[in-house]
C-alpha positions, 0 to 999 in steps of 0.5 A: 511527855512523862517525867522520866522523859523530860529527865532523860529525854524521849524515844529516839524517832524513826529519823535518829536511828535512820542517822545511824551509819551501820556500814562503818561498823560491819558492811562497808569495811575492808575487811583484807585491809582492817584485818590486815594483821590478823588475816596474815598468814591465814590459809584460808581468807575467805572463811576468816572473812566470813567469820570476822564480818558475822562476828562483827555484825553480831557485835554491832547488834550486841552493842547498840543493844547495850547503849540504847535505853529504850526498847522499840529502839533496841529493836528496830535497831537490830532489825536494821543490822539483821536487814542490812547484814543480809542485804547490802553487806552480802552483796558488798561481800560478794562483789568486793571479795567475790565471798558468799554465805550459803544459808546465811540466815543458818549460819549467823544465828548459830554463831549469833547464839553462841556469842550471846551464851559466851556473854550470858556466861561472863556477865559482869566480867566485860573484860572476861567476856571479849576475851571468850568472844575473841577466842572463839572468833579464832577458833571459827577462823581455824587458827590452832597455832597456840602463839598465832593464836594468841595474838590474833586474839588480843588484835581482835580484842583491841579491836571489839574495844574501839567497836564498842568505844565507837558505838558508845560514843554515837548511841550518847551522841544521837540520844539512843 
């Protein structure tokens, strides 16, 4: 063990990010019931939906990433939340919420893509930055009314800010 590491603590083991409950984050969610607010009065659910769980499931990517100091772990970690998007959360999806995701792999890595630009271009302004995300979140999810809009956009900031809080807080706990 090397000097940094006896200060800051080793790698994490494969058995540690295997401890990591994604569902909670993106897959195993009831998004009708947790979007409840935000979903209401939305012509079209089922294309929010989609748009909410890519969404979420980019940003659970996004913020491991962040809050992980090692980089082998940084990428089994996304490694597992792409496996586990593709997999186990489509198929909750489509048994759940009878939703499916043609060309998935297409659709998220456009709209994955596009969030990382939206941080590149804030970087330094967090609060800036999931504003921006937000915003474009409604705007994938059709929703043009300026007031509806605005308030599904400070819901789904409220929202990224306990994600992020959540995943802070048990990337710290399991030594990420």
């Amino acid at each position: 063990m090397g000097f940094f590491d006896s200060i800051f603590g080793g790698k994490p083991s494969s058995e540690t990010i295997d401890k990591i409950d994604f569902g909670k984050y993106f897959y195993l969610m009831n998004y009708e019931q947790h979007y409840g607010k935000f979903l209401s009065h939305h012509q079209d659910k089922k294309t929010a939906i989609i748009e909410l769980y890519i969404f979420r499931a980019w940003f659970t990517n996004f913020s491991f990433r962040l809050f992980s100091s090692h980089e082998d772990t940084r990428n089994r970690v996304s490694y597992n939340i792409v496996n586990l998007a593709r997999t186990l959360g489509l198929a909750m999806l489509h048994f759940g919420l009878k939703i499916d995701i043609p060309d998935f792999d297409s659709y998220a890595e456009i709209r994955w893509h596009e969030y990382d630009s939206i941080v590149t271009q804030q970087q330094g302004q967090n609060d800036q930055a999931a504003l921006r995300l937000s915003e474009k979140v409604c705007t994938y999810c059709g929703i043009e009314d300026i007031v509806n809009r605005a308030e599904k956009t400070m819901l789904l900031t409220m929202d990224l800010v306990a994600l992020m809080k959540q995943i802070k807080e048990d990337a710290r706990t399991l030594g990420l």
